[in-house]
Backbone as numpy.savetxt, mean C-alpha at the origin, in Angstrom:
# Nx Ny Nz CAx CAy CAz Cx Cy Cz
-29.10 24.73 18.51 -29.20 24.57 17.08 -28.11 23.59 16.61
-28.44 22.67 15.51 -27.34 21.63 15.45 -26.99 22.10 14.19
-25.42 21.97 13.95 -24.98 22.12 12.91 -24.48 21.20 11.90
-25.87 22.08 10.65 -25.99 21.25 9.61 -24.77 20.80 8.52
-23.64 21.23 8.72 -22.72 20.90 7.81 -20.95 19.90 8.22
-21.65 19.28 9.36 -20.73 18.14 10.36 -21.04 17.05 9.15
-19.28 16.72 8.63 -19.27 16.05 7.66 -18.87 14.46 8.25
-19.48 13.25 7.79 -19.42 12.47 8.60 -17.94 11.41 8.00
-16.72 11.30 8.81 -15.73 10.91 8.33 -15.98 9.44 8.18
-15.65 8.43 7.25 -15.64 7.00 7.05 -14.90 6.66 7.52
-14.80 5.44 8.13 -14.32 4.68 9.49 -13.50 3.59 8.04
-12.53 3.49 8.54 -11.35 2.15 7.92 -11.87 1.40 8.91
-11.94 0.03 7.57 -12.22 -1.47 8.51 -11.42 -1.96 7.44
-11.13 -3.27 7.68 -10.89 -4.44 7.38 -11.20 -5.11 5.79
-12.71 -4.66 5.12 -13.26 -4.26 4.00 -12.29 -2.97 3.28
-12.54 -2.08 3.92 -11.52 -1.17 3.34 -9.74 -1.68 2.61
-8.76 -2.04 3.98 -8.20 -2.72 2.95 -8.33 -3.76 2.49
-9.25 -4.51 2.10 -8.98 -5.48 1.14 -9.77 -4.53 -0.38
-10.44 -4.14 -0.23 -10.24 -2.93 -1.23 -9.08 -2.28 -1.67
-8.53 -1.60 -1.25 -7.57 -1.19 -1.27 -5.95 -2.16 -1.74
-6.39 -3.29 -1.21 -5.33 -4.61 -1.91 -6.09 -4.85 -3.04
-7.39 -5.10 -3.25 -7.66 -5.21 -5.10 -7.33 -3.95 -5.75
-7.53 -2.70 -5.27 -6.90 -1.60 -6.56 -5.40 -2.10 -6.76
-4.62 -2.83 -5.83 -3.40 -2.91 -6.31 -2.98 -4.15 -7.47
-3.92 -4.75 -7.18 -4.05 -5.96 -8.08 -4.21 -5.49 -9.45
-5.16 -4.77 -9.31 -5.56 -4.32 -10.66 -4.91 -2.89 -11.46
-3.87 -2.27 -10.43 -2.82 -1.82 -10.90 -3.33 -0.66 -11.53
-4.79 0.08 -10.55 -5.42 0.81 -10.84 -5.17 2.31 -9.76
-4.13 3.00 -10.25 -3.39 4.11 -9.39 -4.37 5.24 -8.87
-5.52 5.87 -9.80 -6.48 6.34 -9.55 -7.27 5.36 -8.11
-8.01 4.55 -8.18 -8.62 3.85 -7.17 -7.75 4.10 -5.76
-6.48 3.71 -5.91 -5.39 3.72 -5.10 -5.36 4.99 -4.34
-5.18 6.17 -5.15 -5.12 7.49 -4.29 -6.21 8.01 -3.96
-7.33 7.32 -4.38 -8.97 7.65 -3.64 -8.77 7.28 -1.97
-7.76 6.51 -1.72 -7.62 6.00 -0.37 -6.75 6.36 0.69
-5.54 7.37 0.01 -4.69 8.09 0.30 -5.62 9.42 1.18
-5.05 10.09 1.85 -4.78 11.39 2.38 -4.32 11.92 1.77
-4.32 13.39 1.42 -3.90 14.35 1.18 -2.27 14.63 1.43
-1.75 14.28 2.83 -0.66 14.39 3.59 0.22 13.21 3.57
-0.24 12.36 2.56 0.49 10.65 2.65 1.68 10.57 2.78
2.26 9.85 3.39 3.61 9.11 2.91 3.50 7.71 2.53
4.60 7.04 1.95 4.60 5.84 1.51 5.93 5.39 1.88
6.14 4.68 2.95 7.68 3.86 3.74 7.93 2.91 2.21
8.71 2.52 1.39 9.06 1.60 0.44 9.78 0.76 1.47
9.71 -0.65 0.87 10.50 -1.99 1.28 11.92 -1.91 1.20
12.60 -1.13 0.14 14.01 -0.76 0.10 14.51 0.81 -0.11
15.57 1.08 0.67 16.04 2.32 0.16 16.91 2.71 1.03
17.58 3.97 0.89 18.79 4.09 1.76 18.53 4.74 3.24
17.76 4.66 3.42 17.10 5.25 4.54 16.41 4.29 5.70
16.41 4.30 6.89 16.62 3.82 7.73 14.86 3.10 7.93
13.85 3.84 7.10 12.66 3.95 6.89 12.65 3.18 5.07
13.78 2.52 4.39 13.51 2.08 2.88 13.69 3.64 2.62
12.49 3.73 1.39 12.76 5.28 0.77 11.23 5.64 0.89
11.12 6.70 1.58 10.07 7.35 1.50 9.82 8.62 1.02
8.09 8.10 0.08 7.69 9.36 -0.88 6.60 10.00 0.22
6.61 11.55 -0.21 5.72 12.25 1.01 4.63 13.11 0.28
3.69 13.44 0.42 2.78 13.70 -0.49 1.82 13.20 -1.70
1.04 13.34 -2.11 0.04 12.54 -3.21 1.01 12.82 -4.51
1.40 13.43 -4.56 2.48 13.55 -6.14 3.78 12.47 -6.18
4.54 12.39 -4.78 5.31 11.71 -4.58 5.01 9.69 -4.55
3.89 10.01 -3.85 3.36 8.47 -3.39 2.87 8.32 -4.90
2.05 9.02 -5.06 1.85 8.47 -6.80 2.56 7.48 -7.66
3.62 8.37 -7.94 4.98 7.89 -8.82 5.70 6.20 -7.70
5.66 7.15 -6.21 6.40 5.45 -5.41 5.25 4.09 -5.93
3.79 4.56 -5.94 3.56 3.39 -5.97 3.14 3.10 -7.87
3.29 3.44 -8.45 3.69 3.10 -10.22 4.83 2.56 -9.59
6.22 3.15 -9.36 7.25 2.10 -9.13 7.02 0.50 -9.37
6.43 0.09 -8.61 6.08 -1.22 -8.18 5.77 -2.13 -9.47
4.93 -1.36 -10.20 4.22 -2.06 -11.53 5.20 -2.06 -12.68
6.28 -0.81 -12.56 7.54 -0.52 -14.06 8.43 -1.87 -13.60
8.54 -2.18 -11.95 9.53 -2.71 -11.62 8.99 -4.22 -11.61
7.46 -4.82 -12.05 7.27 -5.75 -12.03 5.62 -6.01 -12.57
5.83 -5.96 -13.71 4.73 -5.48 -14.79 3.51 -6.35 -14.14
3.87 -7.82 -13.54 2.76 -8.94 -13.47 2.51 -8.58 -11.78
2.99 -7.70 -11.11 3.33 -7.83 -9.67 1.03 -7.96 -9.35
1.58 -8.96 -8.17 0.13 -9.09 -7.55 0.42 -9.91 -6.24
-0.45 -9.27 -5.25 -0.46 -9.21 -3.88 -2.05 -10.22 -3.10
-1.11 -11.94 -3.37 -2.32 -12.70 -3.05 -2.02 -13.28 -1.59
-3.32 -13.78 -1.10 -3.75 -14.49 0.21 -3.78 -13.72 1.36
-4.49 -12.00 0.59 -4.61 -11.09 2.05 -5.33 -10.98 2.82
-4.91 -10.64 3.97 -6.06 -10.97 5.31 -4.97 -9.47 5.83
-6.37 -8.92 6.79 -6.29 -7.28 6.96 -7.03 -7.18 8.51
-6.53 -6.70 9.22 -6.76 -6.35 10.31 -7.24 -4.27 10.90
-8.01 -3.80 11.23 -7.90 -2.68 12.02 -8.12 -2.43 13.53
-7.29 -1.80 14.24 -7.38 -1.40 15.49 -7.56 -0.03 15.82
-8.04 0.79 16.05 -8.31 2.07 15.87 -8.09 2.78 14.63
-6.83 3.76 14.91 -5.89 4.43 13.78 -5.38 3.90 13.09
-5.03 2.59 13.39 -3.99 1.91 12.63 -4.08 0.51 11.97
-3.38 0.00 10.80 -4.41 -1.14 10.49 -2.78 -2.09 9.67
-2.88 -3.28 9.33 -1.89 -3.81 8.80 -2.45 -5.20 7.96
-1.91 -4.71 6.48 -2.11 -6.05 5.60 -1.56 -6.67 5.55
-1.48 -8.47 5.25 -0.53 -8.98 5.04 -1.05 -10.35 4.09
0.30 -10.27 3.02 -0.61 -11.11 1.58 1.17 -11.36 1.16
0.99 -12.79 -0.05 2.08 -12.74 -0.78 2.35 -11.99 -1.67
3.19 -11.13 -1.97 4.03 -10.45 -3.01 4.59 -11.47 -3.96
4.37 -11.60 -5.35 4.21 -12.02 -6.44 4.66 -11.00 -7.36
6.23 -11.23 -8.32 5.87 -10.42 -9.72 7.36 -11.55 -10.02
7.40 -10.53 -11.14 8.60 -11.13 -12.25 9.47 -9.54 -12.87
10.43 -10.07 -12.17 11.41 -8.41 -12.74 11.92 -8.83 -14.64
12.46 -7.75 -14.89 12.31 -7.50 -16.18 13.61 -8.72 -16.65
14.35 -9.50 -15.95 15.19 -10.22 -16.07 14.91 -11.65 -16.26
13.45 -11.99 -16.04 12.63 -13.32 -15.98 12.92 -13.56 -14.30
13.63 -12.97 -13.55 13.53 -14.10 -12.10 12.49 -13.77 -11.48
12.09 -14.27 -10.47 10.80 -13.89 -9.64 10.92 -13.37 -8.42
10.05 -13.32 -7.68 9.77 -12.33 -6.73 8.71 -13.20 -5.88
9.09 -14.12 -4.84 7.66 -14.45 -4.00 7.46 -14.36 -2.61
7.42 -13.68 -1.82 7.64 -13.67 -0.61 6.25 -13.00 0.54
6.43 -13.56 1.53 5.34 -12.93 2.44 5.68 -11.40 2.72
4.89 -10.05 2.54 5.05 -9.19 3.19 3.57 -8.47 4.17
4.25 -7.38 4.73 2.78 -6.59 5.62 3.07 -5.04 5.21
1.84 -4.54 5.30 2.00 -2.71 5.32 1.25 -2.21 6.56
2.16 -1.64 7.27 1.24 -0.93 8.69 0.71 0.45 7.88
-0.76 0.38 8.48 -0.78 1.20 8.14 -1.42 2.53 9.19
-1.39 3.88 9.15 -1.73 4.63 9.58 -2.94 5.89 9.14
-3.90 5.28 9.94 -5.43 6.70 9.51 -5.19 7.72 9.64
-5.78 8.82 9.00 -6.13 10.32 9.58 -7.57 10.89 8.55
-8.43 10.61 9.21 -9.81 11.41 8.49 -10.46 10.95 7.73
-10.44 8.80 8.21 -10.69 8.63 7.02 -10.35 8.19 5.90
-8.80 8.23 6.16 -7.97 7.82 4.47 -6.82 7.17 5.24
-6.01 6.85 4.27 -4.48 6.06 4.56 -3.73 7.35 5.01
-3.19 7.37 6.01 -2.23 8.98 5.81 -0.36 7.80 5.32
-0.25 6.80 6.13 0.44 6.20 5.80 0.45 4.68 5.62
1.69 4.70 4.64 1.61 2.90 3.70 3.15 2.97 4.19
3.23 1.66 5.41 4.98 1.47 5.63 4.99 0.20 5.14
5.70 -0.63 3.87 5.45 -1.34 3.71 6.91 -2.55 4.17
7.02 -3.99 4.18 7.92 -4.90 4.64 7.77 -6.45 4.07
9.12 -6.61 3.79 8.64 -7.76 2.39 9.70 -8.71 3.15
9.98 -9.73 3.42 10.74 -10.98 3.30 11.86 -10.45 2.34
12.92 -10.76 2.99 14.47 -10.70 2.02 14.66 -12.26 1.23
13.93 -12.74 0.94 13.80 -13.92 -0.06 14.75 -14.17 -1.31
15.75 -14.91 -2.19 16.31 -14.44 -3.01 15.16 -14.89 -3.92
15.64 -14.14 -5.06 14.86 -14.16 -6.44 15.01 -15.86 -6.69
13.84 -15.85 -7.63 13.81 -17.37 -7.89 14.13 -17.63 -9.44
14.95 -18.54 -9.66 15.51 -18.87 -11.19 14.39 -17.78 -12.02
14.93 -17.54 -13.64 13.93 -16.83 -14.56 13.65 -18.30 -14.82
């Protein structure tokens, strides 16, 4: 007898994140945690920790990734190209914003990322130490 309630998990490709890079574009946090796991973490680009600063959970990653948008209202993530290999998958696009001081922000970064069931379980992300550019 086969059992009727084998739920069929969605496979991450390549489509996926670049999805997942337009919800960020569009700075649409809902869309964003449709893609998350339950169990997420989120590695940040800076922090005191040997890992940047990492948020753990959908409540935590939430707020880490708003961060991004308080800290750079125009921020947008162009010329991405996305790769997957099994579990694991890595974007890589320019980082673009303007901090609240007028200087800018332009540099190449990547996010490895890590599956489980289907969803992002993790976002480690890595940006170019670039200095800010005149306001």
């Amino acid at each position: 007898m086969k059992d009727h309630m084998t739920a069929t998990i969605p496979i991450i490709s390549s489509q996926t994140l670049a999805e997942f890079a337009a919800a960020w574009n569009a700075h649409d946090i809902e869309a964003l945690m449709n893609f998350m796991h339950d169990d997420c973490q989120f590695h940040a680009i800076a922090g005191p920790d040997l890992m940047g600063r990492t948020f753990e959970g959908s409540a935590e990653v939430r707020e880490g990734f708003k961060a991004a948008w308080l800290n750079f209202p125009d921020a947008a993530w162009l010329d991405g190209e996305h790769f997957v290999a099994g579990e694991r998958g890595v974007s890589e696009s320019t980082f673009a914003g303007t901090k609240a001081d007028g200087s800018r922000i332009e540099a190449r970064m990547v996010d490895v990322f890590t599956f489980k069931d289907g969803k992002i379980l993790v976002k480690n992300a890595y940006r170019k130490d670039r200095p800010a550019l005149a306001a």
